[in-house]
Structures are given as structure tokens and as C-alpha cells.
N, C-alpha and C positions, 0 to 999 in steps of 0.2 A: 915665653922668653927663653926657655930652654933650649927649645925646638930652633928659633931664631939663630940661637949661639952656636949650636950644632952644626947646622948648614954653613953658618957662615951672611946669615942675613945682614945687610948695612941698610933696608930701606923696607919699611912696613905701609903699606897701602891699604885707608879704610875706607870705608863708604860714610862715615861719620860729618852729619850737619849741625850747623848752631843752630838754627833755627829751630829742632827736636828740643833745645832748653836742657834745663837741668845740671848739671856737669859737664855734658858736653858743648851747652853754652857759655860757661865760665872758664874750662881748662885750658882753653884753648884762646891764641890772639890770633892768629892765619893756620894757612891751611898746610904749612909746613913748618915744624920743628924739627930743626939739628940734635943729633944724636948728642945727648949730655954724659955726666957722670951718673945719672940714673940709668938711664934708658940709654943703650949700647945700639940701637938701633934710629936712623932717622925717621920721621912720620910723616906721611903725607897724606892728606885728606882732601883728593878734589872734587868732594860733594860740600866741602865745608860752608861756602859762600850759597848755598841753593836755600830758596824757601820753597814753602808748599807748594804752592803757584807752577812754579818751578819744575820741581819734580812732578806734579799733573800732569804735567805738557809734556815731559820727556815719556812719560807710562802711558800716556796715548798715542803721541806720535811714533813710537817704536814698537807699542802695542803686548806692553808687558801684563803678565795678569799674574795678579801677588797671590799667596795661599789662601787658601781658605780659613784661616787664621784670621787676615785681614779682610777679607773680600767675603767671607758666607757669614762668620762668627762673631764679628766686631771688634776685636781684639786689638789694641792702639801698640802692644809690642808682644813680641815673643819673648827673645832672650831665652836665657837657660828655662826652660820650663819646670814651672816649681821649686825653684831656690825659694829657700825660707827667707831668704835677704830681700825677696823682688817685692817694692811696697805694693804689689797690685798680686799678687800672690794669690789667694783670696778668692778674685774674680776669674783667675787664671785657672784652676781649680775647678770652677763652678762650669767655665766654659768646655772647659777637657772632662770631665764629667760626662756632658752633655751630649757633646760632639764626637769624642775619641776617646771611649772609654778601657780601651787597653794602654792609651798613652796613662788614662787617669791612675790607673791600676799600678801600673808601673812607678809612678811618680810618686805614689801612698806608700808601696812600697821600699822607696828607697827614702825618703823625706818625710813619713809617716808620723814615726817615733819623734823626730824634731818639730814637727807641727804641734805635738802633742805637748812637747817639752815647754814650747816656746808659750801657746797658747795657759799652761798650766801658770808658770810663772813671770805673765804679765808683759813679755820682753815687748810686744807691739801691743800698739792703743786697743787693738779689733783682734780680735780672734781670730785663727784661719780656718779653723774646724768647725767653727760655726755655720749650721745648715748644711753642711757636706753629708748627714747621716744618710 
């Protein structure tokens, strides 16, 4: 938002759909919101209306091929990799492990100590360290 203010941004453009669920199926009623007293920027989201369906057909007929994230590893999101926040954390982890273990490396390293914190006193249902040894 900073960065926004900086330039001088009046209009933010996301790839964000409802059909993904979650928050991004609730925050939202269309695919444009006017810039309020919150948010100094207008939003525009014209993937917001797509389902699955939808987006298969645009990834074939333009012949997109997603990361290996999604496409070798299974992975349903990326997102910040290894935020202690991300409820799928966990399996995110277990994947980069596997697959990219200097990413895993990295991510222990920076978010290590917090796995350890979190897992120690209780703050999520599941552990995140668990099985990682």
C-alpha cells in the first residue's frame, strides 16, 4: 500500500476469483470496488466471475503450463511460502522439503524459530514440525 501511494496508484488489478472460496469468496460482491476511506486505491478483479471450468479452457486454449508447484507437486496454493499464518503450512513444508530443498532450507531458516514457538504453545490444532525431522 505504500508502494501504491508512492507512485501515485489510483487502480490495482488482481487475478483474484470467488470461485477459489474462502475470503475471497466473501469480501468481495463484483469485480470492482471504488476506492473508499480504507483503501486509497480502486480494485479491479477480472478473473472474479471465472470458475474452474473456466479457467481450464483459458490454460489450454492459450497453452499456459503453471509451476511445478501445481503441475509436478500437487500443491492447491503457493502464496508466501512458509508463513506460519498459511493453514496449509504443514504440507507446504513437507512438499519443499521434498522437491526444493534449498527453498526448504531457507524457509526453516527464516520461520524456524516461529514454527517452534507456535507448535510449542499450542497456537494451531496440528503442529507444523511435526514429521519435518
Amino acid at each position: 500500500h505504500q508502494y501504491y501511494k508512492k507512485i501515485g496508484c489510483d487502480l490495482v488489478i488482481t487475478g483474484e476469483r470467488r470461485a477459489e472460496g474462502g475470503q475471497r469468496a466473501i469480501s468481495h460482491t463484483n469485480c470492482f470496488e471504488p476506492a473508499n476511506g480504507k483503501r486509497h486505491q480502486a480494485k479491479y478483479m477480472p478473473l472474479f466471475f471465472w470458475n474452474d471450468e473456466t479457467k481450464a479452457y483459458y490454460k489450454k486454449y492459450e497453452g499456459i503450463v503453471y509451476s511445478d508447484c501445481y503441475e509436478v507437486y500437487g500443491m492447491k496454493r503457493t502464496g508466501c511460502v512458509g508463513c506460519p499464518f498459511n493453514s496449509g503450512v504443514h504440507n507446504d513444508l513437507l512438499v519443499a522439503k521434498e522437491h526444493e530443498p534449498n527453498l526448504y532450507k531457507a524457509v526453516m531458516n527464516v520461520f524456524g524459530q516461529s514454527y517452534a514457538l507456535m507448535d510449542e504453545f499450542g497456537i494451531r490444532k496440528t503442529k507444523i514440525l511435526e514429521g519435518l525431522d
